[in-house]
Each structure stands twice: as structure tokens, then as C-alpha cells.
Backbone as numpy.savetxt, mean C-alpha at the origin, in Angstrom:
# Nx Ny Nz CAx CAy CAz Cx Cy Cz
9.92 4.13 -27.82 9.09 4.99 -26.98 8.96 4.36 -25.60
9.09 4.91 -24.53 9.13 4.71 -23.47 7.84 4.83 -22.59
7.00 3.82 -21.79 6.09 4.20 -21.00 5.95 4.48 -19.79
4.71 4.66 -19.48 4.51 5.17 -17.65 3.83 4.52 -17.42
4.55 4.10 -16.09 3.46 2.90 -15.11 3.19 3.82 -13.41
2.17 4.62 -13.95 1.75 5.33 -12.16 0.65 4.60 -12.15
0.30 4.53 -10.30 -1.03 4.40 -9.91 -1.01 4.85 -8.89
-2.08 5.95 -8.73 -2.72 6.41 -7.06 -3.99 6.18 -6.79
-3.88 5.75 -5.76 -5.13 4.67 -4.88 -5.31 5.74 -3.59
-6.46 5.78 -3.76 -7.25 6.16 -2.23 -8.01 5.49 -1.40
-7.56 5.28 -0.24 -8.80 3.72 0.22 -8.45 3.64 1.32
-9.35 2.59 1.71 -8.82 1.96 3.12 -8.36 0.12 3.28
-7.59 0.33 4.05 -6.60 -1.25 4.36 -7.80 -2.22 4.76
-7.65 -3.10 4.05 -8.97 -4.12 4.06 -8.05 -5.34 5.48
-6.61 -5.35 5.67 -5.90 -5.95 6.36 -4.85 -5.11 7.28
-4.59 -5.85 8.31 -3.08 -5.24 9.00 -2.09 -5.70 8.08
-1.13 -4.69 8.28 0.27 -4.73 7.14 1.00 -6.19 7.88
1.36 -7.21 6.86 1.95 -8.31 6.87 3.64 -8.06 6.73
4.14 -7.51 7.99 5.72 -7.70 7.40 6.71 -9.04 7.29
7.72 -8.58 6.71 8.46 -10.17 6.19 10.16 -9.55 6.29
11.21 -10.26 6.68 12.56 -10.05 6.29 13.39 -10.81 5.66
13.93 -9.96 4.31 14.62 -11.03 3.36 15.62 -11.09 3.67
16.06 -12.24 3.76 17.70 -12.85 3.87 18.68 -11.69 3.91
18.47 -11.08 3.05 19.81 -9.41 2.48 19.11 -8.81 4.20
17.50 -8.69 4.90 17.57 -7.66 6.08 16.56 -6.62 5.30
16.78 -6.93 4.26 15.41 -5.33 3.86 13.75 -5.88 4.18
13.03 -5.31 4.78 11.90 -5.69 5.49 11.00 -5.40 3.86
10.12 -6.25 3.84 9.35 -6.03 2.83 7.51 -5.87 3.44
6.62 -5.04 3.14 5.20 -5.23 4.21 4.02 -5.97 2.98
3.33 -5.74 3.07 2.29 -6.46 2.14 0.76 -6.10 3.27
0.08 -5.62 2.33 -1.31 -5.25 2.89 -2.38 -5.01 1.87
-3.55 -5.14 2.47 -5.10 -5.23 0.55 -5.60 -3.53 1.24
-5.81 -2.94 0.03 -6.30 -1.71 0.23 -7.76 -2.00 -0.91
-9.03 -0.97 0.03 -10.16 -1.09 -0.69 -10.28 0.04 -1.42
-11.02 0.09 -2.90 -11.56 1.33 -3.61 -12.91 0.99 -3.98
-14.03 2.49 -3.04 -15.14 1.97 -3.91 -15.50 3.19 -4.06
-16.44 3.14 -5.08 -17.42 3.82 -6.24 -18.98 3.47 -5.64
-19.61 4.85 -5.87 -21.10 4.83 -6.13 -21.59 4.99 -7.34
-22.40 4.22 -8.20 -23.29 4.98 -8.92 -24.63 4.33 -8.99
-25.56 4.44 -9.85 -26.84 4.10 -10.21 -26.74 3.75 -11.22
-27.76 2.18 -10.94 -27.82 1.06 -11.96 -28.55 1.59 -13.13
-28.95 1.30 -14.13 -30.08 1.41 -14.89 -31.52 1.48 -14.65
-31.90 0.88 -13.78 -33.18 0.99 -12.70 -33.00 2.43 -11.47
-32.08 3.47 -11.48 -31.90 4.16 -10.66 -31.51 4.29 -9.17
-31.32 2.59 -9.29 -30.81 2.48 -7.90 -29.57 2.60 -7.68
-29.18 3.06 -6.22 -28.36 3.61 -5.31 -27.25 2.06 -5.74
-26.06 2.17 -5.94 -25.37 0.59 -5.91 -23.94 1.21 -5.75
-23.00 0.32 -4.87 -21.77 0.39 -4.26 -20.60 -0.15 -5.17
-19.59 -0.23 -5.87 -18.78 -1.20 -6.30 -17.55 -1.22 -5.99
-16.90 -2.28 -4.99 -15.27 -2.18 -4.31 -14.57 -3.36 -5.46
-13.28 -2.12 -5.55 -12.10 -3.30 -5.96 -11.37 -3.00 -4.69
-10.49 -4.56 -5.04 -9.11 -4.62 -3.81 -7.93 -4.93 -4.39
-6.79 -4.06 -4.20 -5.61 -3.98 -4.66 -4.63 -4.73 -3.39
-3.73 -5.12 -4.37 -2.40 -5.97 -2.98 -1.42 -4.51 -3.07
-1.01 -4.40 -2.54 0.06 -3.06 -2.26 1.19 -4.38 -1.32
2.38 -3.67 -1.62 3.88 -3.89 -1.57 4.66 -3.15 -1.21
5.21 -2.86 0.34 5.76 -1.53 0.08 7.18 -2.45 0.72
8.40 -1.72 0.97 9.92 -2.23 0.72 10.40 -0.74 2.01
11.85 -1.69 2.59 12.53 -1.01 3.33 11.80 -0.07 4.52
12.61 1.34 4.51 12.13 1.80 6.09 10.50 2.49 5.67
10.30 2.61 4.47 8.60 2.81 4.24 7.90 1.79 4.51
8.18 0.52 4.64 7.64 -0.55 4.48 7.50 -0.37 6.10
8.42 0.03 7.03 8.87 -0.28 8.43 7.70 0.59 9.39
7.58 1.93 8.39 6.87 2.77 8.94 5.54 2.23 8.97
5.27 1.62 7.42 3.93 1.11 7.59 3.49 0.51 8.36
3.90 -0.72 8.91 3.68 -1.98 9.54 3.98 -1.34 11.20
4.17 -0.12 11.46 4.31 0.31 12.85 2.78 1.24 12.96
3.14 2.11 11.51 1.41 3.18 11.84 0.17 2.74 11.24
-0.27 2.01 10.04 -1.34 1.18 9.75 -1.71 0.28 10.14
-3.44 0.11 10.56 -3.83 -1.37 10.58 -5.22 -1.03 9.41
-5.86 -2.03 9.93 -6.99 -2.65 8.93 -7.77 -1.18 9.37
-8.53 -0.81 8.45 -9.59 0.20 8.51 -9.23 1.85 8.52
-7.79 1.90 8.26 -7.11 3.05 8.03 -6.98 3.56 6.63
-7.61 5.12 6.54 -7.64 5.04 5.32 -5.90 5.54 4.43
-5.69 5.59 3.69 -4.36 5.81 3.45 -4.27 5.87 2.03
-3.26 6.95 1.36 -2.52 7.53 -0.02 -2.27 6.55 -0.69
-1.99 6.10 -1.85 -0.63 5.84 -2.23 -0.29 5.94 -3.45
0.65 6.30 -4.05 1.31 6.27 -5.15 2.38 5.20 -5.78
2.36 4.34 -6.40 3.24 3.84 -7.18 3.53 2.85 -8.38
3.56 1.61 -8.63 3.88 1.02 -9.96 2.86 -0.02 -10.26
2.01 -0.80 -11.04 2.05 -1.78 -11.09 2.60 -2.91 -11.29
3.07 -4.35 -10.93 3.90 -5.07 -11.28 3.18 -6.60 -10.90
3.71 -7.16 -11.93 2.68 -8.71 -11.88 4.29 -10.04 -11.26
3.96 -10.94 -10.15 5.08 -11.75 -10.35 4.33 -12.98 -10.85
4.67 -14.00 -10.90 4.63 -15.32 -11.49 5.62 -16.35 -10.33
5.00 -17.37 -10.21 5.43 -18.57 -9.84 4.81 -19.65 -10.03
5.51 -20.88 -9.43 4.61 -22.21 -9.93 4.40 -22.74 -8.71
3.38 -23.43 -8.04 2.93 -23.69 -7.21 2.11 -25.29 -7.85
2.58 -26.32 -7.43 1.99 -27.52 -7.77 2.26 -27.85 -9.53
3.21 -27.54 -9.70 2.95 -27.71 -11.48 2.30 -26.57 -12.15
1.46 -26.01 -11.07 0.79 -24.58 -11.97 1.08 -23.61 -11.33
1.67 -22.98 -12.84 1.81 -21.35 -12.60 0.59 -20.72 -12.56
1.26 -19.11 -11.70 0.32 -18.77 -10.96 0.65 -16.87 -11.14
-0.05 -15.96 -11.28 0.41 -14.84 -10.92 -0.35 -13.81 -10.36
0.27 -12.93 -9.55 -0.36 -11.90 -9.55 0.20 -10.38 -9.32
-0.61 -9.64 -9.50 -0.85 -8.50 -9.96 -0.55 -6.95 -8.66
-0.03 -6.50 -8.45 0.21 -5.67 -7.14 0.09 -4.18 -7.49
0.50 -3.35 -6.72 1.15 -1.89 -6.52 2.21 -1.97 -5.28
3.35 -1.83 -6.40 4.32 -1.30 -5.54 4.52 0.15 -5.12
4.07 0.35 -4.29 4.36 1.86 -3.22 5.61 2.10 -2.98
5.37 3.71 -3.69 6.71 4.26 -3.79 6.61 5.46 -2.68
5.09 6.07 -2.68 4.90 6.92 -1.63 3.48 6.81 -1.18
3.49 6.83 0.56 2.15 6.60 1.26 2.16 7.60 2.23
1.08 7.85 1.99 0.35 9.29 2.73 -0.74 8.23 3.89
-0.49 8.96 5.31 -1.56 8.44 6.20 -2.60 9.19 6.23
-3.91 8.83 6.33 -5.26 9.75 6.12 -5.35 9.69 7.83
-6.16 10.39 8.35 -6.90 10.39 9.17 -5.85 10.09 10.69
-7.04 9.59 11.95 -6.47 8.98 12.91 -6.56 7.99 12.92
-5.19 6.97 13.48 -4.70 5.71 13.70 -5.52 5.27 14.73
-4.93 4.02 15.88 -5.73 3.54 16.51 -5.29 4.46 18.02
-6.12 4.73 18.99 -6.08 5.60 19.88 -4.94 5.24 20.69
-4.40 4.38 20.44 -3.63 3.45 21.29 -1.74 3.97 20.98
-2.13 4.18 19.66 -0.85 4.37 19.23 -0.12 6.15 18.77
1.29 6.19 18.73 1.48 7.81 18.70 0.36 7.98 17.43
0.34 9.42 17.21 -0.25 9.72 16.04 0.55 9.84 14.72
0.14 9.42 13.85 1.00 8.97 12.74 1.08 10.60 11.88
2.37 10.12 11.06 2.79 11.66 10.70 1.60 11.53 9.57
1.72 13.13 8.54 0.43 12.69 7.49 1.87 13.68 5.90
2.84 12.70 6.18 3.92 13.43 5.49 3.89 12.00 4.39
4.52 12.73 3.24 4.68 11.19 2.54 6.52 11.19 2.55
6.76 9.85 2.83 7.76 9.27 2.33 8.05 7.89 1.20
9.36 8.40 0.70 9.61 7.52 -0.36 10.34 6.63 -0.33
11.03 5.41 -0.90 12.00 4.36 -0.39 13.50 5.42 -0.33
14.11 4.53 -0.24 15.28 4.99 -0.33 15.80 5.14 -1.73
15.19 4.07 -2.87 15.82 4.30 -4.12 15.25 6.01 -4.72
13.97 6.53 -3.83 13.75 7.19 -4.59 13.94 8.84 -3.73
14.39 9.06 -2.65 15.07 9.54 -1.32 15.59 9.09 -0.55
16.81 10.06 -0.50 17.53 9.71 0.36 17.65 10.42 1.90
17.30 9.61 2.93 17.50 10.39 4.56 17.63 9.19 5.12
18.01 9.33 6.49 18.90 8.91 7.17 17.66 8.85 8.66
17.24 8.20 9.38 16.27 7.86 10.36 16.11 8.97 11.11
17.52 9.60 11.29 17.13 11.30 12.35 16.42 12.14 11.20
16.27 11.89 9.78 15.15 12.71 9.33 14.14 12.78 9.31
14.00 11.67 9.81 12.10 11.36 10.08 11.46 12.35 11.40
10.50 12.70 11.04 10.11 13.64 11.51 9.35 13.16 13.16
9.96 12.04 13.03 8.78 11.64 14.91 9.98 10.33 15.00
């Protein structure tokens, strides 16, 4: 039997997108997105609760990101969970991500910059276009 690994996150970028280029040239971004919840404690009070996710996004999605997101933007996303592992000092170490397969921009960017499309795109493994398809 075969399973499913989705996750869609709604939130806002707790960081500016961190890009990186691997040796092969494919740009990889890395950025913390926030999710929070309201409810009431047992005492009836009003109480807030944020998690923060690492998001991963790869190639010309990754490219787009790190040009139209910064910190405080709220933004889509759809895609996998995936844990890596390494060793760092003798101790291993891991953690836990979402790899983004598709990101939707919420809202307006910073005034400074064009206005970001509010289209989702996917990597290339999962569409295929060519840079004159991008819509800006």
C-alpha cells in the first residue's frame, strides 16, 4: 500500500528567503514560515499558539522566491514533508522540513519591489515551462 505525504501551510515568512547554489547550478532557497491558531484556555481566556515550519523550495521556484518574498509576507504552500540527518561533532542531528512543490504569494510585497504575481508555480519536475512562460 502506498502513502501520501501532502502539506499545505498558510502563514507568514518568519525570515528573508536564504538562497544557496549547488555545485550541479540548481539554486536551492530555504526560509521559516509561521502558523498560528486562536483558542481559549480552560479558564476562557483569549490564547495565541504559533508553530514554525523550515520550507525548502528548489530551482526557478526557488529563484522566484528569493526575488518576491521577504520576512512578513504572507504566502501558500503546498508540498512534502521530508526529514535529513547529518552528523555534526560526533552527533547526529536531524531535521524536519516542507519541501514546496507549489507557492502561492498572498497579499502585497514590499513597496519597493514589482508586484509579485499571485499565480502558483511548480518545479520543473512537476511542470514544465520555459522562463518566457512566466507571466512577468
Amino acid at each position: 500500500m502506498s502513502g501520501v505525504n501532502k502539506v499545505i501551510i498558510l502563514g507568514r515568512l518568519g525570515t528573508d528567503p536564504e538562497m544557496k547554489s549547488l555545485p550541479s547550478g540548481q539554486n536551492v532557497v530555504n526560509f521559516s514560515v509561521a502558523t498560528s491558531k486562536k483558542f481559549k484556555n480552560k479558564q476562557g481566556e483569549q490564547q495565541e499558539k504559533t508553530e514554525w515550519h523550515r520550507i525548502v523550495v528548489w530551482g526557478k521556484l526557488a529563484d522566484l522566491c528569493h526575488q518576491y518574498l521577504s520576512k512578513g509576507r504572507q504566502v501558500y504552500l503546498e508540498g512534502e514533508l521530508q526529514t535529513r540527518s547529518w552528523e555534526k561533532d560526533g552527533e547526529k542531528r536531524y531535521s524536519t522540513e516542507i519541501n514546496a512543490h507549489v507557492v502561492q504569494f498572498i497579499g502585497k510585497g514590499d513597496s519597493q519591489e514589482r508586484p509579485a504575481p499571485s499565480n502558483d508555480f511548480a518545479p520543473e519536475s512537476n511542470k514544465d515551462f520555459a522562463s518566457e512562460d512566466i507571466p512577468f
